[in-house]
C-alpha positions in Angstrom: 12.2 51.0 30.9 11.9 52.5 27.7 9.7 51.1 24.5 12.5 50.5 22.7 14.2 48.5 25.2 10.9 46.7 26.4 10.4 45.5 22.8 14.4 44.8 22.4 14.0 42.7 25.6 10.9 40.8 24.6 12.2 39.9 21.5 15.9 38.8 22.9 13.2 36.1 24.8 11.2 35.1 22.6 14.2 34.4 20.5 15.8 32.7 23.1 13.0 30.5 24.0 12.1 29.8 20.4 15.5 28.6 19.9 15.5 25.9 22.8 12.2 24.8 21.9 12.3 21.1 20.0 13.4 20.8 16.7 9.6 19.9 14.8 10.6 15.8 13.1 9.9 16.4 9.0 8.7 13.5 7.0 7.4 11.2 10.8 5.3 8.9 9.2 1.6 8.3 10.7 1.2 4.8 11.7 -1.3 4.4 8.9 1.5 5.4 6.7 4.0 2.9 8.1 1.3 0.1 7.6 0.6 1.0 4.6 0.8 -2.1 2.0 -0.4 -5.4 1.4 0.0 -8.1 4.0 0.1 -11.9 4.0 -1.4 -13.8 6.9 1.0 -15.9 7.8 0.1 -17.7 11.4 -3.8 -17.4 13.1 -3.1 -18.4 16.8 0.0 -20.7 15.7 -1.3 -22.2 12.5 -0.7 -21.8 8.9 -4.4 -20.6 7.3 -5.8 -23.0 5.3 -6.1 -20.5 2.5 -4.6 -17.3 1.4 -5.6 -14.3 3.4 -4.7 -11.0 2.4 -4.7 -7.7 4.1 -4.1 -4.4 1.9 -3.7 -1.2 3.5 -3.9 2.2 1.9 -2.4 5.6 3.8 -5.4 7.1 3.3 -7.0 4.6 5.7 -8.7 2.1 3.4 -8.5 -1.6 4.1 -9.3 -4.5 1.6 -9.2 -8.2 3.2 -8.6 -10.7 0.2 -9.7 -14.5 0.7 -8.5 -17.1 -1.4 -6.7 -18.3 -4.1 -6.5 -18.0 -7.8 -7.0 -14.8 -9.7 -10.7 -13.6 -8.3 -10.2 -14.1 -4.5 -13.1 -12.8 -2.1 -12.4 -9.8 -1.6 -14.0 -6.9 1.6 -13.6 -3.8 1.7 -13.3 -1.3 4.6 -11.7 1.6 6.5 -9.6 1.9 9.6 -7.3 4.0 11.8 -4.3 3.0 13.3 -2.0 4.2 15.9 1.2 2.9 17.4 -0.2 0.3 19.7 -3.5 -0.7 17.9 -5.4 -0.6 14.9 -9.6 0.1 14.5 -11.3 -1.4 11.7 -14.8 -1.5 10.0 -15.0 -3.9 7.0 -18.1 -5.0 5.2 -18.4 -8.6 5.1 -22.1 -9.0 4.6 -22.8 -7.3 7.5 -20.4 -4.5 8.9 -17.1 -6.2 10.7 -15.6 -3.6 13.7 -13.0 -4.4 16.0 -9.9 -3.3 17.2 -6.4 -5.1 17.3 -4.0 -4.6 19.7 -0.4 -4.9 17.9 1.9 -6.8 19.9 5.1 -6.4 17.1 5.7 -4.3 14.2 8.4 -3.9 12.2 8.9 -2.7 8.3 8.4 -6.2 7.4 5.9 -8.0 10.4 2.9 -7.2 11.8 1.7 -9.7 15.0 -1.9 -8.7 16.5 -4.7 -10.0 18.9 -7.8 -9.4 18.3 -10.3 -9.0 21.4 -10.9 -12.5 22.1 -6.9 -12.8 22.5 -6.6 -14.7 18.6 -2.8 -13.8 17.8 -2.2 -13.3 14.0 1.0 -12.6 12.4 0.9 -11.0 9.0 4.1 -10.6 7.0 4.9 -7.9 4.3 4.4 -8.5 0.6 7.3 -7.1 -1.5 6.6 -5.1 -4.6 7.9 -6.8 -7.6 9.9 -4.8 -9.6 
């Protein structure tokens, strides 16, 4: 085989193959990206919380857990990575708070997790106000 028809030949596959190959998704969102927001807890293993508890997640993988009511809630920051099936955290509450949820539903709107002692918490977007 000549040169020129080796390097015709190599690129006819490479062409070939390169064509069949998977299309690469634009814009797939991480799952930090897709959690990204604030969060009301709505349900701890069933029950309403006896005071406001809210989760705000950044895509950047900052956390902030709010506690309270009124206009200077408690407020912890944090970190933590998510992926599609669970989500790591480390947020300092005094001392530093790690653990990792398993989610059991997620949706653009609810979030339901279990923590490692199996407490289900379901966690509902906050809308933006316009």
């Amino acid at each position: 085989m000549t040169p020129r028809i080796l390097t015709l030949a190599i690129a006819i596959a490479f062409a070939t193959t390169s064509a069949l190959a998977a299309p690469v998704p634009k814009n797939k969102q991480t799952a930090a990206e897709k959690l990204a927001g604030r969060w009301q807890l709505m349900k701890s293993n069933g029950k309403a919380p006896l005071q406001p508890h809210f989760v705000v997640f950044t895509k950047d993988g900052k956390m902030t857990l709010e506690v309270g009511d009124g206009d200077s809630p408690t407020k912890y920051t944090g970190k933590f990575t998510a992926t599609n099936d669970a989500i790591d955290y480390e947020l300092k509450m005094g001392t530093i708070k790690t653990e990792k949820l398993k989610i059991l539903a997620f949706t653009a709107d609810e979030l339901k997790t279990a923590d490692p002692d199996d407490i289900e918490e379901e966690f509902s977007r906050v809308k933006e106000k316009k």
